[in-house]
N, C-alpha and C positions, 0 to 999 in steps of 0.2 A: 284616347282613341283619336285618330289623324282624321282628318276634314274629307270625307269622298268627295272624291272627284271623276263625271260620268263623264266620258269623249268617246263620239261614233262618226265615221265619215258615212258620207251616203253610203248603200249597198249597191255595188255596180251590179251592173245588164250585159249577164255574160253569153251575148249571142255570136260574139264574137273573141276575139284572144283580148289580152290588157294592153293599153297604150300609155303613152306618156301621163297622159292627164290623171289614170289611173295610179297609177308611181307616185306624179306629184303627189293626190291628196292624201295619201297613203303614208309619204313621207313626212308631210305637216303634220298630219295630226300624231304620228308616231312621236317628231320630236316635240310636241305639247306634252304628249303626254307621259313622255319621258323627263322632262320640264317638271310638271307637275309631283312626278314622284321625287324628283330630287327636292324639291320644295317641302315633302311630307307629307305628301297629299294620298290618301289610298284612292290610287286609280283604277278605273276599270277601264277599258279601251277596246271597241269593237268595233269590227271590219264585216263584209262580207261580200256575198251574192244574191242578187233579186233577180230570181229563176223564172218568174211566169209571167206571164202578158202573151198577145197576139204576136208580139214579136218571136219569141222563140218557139212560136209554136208555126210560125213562115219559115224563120229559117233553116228548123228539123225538116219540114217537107220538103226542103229547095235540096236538103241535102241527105233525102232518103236514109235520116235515122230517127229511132222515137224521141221526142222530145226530154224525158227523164235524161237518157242516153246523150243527151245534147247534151242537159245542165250538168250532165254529172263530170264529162270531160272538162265543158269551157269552167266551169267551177273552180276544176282542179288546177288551173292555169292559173287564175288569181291566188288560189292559197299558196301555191308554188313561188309566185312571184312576191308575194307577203313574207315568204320565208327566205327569198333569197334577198330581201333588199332589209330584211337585221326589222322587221316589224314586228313592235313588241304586244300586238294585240291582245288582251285575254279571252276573246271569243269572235270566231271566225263563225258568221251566222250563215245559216243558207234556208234559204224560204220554205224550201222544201218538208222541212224538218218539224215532227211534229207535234213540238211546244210550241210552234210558229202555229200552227195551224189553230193548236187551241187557244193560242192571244189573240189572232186576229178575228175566230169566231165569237169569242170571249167581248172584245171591243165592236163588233156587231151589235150584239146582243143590246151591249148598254147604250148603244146608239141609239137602236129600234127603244129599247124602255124611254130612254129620254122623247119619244115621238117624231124624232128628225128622219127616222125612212119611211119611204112611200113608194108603190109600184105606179108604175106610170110607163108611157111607148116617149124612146128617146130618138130624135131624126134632127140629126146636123153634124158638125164636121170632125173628123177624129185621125189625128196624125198614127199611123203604126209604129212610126221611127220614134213618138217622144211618147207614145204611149198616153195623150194627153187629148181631151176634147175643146174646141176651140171656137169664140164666137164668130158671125161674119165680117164686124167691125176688125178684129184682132189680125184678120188674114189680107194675104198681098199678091200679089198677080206674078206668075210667073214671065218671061219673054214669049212663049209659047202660050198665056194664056190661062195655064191651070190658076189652081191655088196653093197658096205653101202658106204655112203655120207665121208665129214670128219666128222662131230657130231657124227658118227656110227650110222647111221638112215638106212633103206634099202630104195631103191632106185629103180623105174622103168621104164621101158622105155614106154614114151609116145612119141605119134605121130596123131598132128593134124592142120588146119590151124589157124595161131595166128599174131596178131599182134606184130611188134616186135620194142623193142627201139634202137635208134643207140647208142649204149653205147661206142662202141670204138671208135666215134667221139672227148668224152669227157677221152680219156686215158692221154693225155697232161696236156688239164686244172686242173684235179684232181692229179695229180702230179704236178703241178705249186702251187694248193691249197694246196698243204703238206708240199712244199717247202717255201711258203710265212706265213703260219702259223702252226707253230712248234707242236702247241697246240690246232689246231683242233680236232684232236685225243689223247685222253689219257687213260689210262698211256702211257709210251714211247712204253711198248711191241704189246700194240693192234696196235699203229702204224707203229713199223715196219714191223709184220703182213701185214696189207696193203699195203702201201710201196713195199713189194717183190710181194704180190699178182698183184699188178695196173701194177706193172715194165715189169713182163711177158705176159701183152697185156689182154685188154678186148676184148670179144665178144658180140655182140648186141645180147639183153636179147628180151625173149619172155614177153611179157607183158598183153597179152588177154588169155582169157579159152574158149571153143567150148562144154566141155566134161559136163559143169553142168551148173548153172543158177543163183547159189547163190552166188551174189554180183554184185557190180556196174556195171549197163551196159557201155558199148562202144556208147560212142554218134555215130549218124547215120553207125551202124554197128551192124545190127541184128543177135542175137545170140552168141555175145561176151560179157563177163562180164570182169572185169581186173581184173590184177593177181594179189592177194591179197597185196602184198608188193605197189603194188603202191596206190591201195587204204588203207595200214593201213599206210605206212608214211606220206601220204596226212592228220592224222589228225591235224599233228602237226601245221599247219594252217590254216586248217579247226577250233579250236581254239581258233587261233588268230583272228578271225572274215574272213580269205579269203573266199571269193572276195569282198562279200559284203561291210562289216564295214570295209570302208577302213581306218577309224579314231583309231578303236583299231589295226587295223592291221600295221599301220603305228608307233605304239605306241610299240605293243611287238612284232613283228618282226623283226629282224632274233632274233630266240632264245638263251638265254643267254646259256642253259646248255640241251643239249638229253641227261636222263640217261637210258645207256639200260643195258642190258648182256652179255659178251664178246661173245657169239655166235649167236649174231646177229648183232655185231659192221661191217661187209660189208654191206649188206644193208642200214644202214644208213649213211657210210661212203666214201660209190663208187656209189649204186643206187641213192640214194637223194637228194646229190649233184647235180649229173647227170641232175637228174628230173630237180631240181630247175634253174638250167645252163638255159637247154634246155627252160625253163617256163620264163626266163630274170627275176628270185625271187632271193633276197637273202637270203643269207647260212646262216645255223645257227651258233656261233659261237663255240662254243664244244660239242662235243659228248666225254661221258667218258664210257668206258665199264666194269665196275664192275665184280669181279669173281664170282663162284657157293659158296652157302654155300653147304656144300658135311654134311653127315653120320660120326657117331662120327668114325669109319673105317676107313675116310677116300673119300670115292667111293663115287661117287655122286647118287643125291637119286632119285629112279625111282617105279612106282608104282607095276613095273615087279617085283622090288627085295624087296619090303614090306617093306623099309625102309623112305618112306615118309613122313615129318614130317607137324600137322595140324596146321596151325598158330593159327587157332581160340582156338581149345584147348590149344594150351599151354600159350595162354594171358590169359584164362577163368582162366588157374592153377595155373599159377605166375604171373599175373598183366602184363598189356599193357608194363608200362614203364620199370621195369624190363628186360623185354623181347626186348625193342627199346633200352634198354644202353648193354644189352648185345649183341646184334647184330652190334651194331657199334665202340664199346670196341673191340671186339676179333676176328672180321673179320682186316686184314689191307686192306684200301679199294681199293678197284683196283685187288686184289688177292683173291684167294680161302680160307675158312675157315671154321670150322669145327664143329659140334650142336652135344649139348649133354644133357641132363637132368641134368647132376652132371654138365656140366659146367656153366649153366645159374644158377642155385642154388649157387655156389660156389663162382660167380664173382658177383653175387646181393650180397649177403652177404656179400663179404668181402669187398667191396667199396661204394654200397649205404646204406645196413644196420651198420656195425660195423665201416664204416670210417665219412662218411658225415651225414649219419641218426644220428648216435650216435653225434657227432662232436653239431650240431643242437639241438638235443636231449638235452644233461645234459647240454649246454650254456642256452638256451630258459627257459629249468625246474628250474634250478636253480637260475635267475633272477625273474622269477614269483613267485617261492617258498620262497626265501629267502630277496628279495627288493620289494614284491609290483609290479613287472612286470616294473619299475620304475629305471634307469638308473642315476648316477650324473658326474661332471664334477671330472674325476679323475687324478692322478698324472701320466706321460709317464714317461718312460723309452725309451732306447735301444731299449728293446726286439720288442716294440711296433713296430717302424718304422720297424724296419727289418724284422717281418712277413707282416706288410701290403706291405711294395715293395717286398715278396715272391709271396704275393698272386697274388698283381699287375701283377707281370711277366708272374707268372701262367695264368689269365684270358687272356694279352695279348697274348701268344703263343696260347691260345688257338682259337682264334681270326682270328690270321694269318695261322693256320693250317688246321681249318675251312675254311677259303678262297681259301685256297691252297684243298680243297678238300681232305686232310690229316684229317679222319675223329678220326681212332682211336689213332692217334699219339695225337690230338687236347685232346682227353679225355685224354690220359694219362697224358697230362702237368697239364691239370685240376688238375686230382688226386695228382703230385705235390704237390699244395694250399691246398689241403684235409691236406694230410697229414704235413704239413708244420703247419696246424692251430691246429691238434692234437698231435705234437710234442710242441707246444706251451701250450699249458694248460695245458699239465702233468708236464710244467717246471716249469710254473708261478702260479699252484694248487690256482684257487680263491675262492677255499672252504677253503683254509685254511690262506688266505688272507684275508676273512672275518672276522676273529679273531683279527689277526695281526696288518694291513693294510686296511681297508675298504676303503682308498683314491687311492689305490696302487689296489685295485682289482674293484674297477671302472674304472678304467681303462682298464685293464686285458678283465674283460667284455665287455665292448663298442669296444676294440680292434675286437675279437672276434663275437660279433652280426657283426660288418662291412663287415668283410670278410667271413663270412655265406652269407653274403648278394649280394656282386659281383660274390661268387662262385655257387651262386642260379641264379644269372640274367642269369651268362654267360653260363649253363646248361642245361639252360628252352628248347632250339631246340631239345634237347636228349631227355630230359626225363618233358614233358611240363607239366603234372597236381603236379607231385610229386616236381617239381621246383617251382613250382607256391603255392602251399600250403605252404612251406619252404617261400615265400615270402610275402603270408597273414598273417601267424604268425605274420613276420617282420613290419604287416602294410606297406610293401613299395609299393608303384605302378607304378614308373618311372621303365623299364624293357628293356629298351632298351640298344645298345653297349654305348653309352655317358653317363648311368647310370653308367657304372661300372668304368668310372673314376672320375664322380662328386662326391663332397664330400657331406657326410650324416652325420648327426647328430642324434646317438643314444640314446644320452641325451632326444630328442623328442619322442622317441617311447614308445608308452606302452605298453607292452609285456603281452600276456593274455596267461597261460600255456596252451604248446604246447600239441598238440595231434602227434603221433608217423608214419609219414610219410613212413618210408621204412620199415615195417615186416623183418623178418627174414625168409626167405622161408625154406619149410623142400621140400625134394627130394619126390615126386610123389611113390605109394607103387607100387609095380610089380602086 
């Protein structure tokens, strides 16, 4: 039986359409977890939508429809967009739904037995935009005078009876879990963020709503819905089959990997734990918080400052994979980085069209054209071995950097092998070995189809259709990480001329 492997990105907050950010984390964890299957790993991979809070229950009334009526549209806009951008999720969650509802009353339940809720009256400051309650210490002065969260959210004072979790019961255990697993939290800076935040002491968190209706009720507690974060963390087991399917849940829980957004890494890193503590469930085993993709400026993008960018259009303009090699290319992950029209044009081109496109391109055409598609046993050299152990190296770092969650460090060693196999052909010209040498450029060739060939397998999580075509070309169909060090024999392939996999994109007109 293969090693489960559980991957969930946050569930976005569909009060509005999907943006960039949304795409990004959607396309990371797709190609982990496509990563992971090639590795042998039985993945499960889930995405979704976190449908309730105060927030979409403002902006149904701003926009004079029922709230359900809300989630069910902007919902369909993420599933949509999971499906056009090649996401290989096995379950598209939505809160709504009501195995959801009995997990998250289900993890109530063992919350209250374990003796961590208590009702009590909650008055102090609570953001609508982050859905998140906040001390006076944590808040900062607008120019105007208000107050705004740390996210720079504004911030209200509420005041009503609510149930509350004991969270500073768990200030110890959650620093004992920082301390016994280094790599709970990553990068290093989202954890030491925590770290100072847990050090200077928790306060036991409001965890029910009085003030609206929309979302899970409070088992025997009428009139109370819970606060959104406990019901949208809860679906990351809801999922896994909790409580029911104690067979899958036995199976992929604790989760292999939470990817979220570095400004929501407390919630899943102080509240969830917590829950889970208190629920006698075990932890997931990492959570990683990835940065913003920001405005080619710079500034991160907001629908205030008209700088938000469409994912759907701009895969429509320059192709899905394009658009997933360059988001995990030029982001370094774990950090911020920065979208630009000229840069996704400029970085397709100069490594999928004119490095590896091409690389593929005039190898494939020039086999089909000039032998019959048809391959012989040719004469080695040097040169030979010494690009195949470049490439070798190539694939394996990329391997280990992928695993390490070094996403765009892993393509660049790729690229490496690109270029390493195009410094090659220009040296060893078996167009003009044709003439010369036809023993000596059968070789030259079959060097070259082989490591197209690992450099295609080991690509496919990035960029999965346009990897996958490079390897029907091939005829190959073994695709996995053992593919790319067993040996292949391109003497067996018959090469049927290639059709041109990566375009050259031109820049969008104004």
């Amino acid at each position: 039986m293969s090693d489960p492997y559980y991957i969930t990105t946050a569930i976005h907050y569909p009060n509005g359409r999907p943006h960039i950010g949304h795409a990004y984390e959607m396309i990371a964890a797709d190609a982990i977890a496509r990563f992971q299957r090639q590795a042998g790993r039985d993945v499960r991979f889930q995405t979704g939508t976190d449908e309730h809070g105060l927030k979409m229950v403002k902006t149904a009334r701003d926009r004079g429809v029922e709230v359900r009526a809300l989630a069910d549209e902007m919902s369909g806009y993420f599933h949509e967009m999971a499906a056009k951008l090649n996401i290989s999720c096995d379950r598209f969650i939505r809160t709504v739904e009501p195995d959801h509802y009995a997990a998250s009353q289900t993890i109530w339940r063992a919350m209250a037995d374990a003796g961590d809720l208590y009702l009590d009256r909650y008055e102090g400051w609570y953001s609508v935009r982050d859905e998140a309650f906040y001390e006076e210490k944590e808040l900062t002065l607008a120019e105007h005078g208000s107050k705004l969260s740390p996210q720079g959210t504004p911030v209200e004072w509420t005041a009503e009876e609510t149930w509350f979790f004991r969270l500073s019961k768990y200030q110890q255990p959650l620093l004992d879990l920082y301390a016994s697993q280094p790599d709970f939290i990553r990068p290093e800076s989202r954890r030491n963020e925590i770290l100072r935040f847990v050090e200077g002491g928790l306060s036991d968190l409001s965890v029910s709503r009085t003030s609206f209706d929309w979302g899970v009720p409070v088992p025997d507690s009428p009139g109370h819905v819970m606060y959104v974060w406990v019901d949208a963390l809860t679906n990351y087991i809801t999922g896994a089959g909790y409580p029911d399917d104690t067979a899958m849940f036995s199976k992929y829980w604790p989760a292999n990997l939470h990817l979220i957004g570095k400004d929501i890494v407390r919630f899943h890193t102080v509240y969830w734990p917590a829950f889970l503590m208190s629920a006698k469930l075990p932890l997931p085993r990492q959570v990683f918080g990835h940065g913003h993709v920001l405005a080619r400026d710079g500034t991160k993008m907001s629908k205030s400052a008209g700088n938000v960018v469409e994912p759907m259009a701009l895969a429509e303009l320059y192709g899905v994979d394009p658009l997933r090699y360059f988001l995990l290319r030029e982001v370094s992950f774990g950090s911020d980085g920065s979208f630009s029209d000229e840069a996704i044009v400029t970085r397709s081109n100069a490594d999928l069209s004119n490095s590896f496109g091409n690389l593929a391109q005039r190898t494939l055409a020039f086999i089909a054209k000039n032998l019959g598609g048809q391959l012989e046993v040719g004469r080695g050299e040097a040169a030979d071995a010494t690009l195949t152990a470049e490439v070798d190296a190539a694939t394996r770092e990329f391997v280990a950097q992928f695993e390490d969650l070094t996403l765009s460090q892993a393509i660049e060693a790729w690229m490496r092998g690109v270029f390493a196999c195009n410094a090659y052909i220009d040296t060893q010209a078996p167009w003009a070995l044709r003439k010369t040498d036809p023993e000596r450029m059968h070789a030259v060739l079959g060097t070259l189809v082989d490591a197209i060939r690992r450099l295609a397998i080991a690509i496919l999580p990035v960029i999965p259709t346009s990897a996958a075509a490079v390897l029907d070309q091939l005829g190959v169909e073994d695709r996995d990480h053992a593919a790319l060090l067993a040996d292949w024999d391109p003497t067996a392939a018959r090469l049927t001329p290639p059709s041109p996999v990566f375009p050259r994109l031109e820049l969008a007109a104004e």
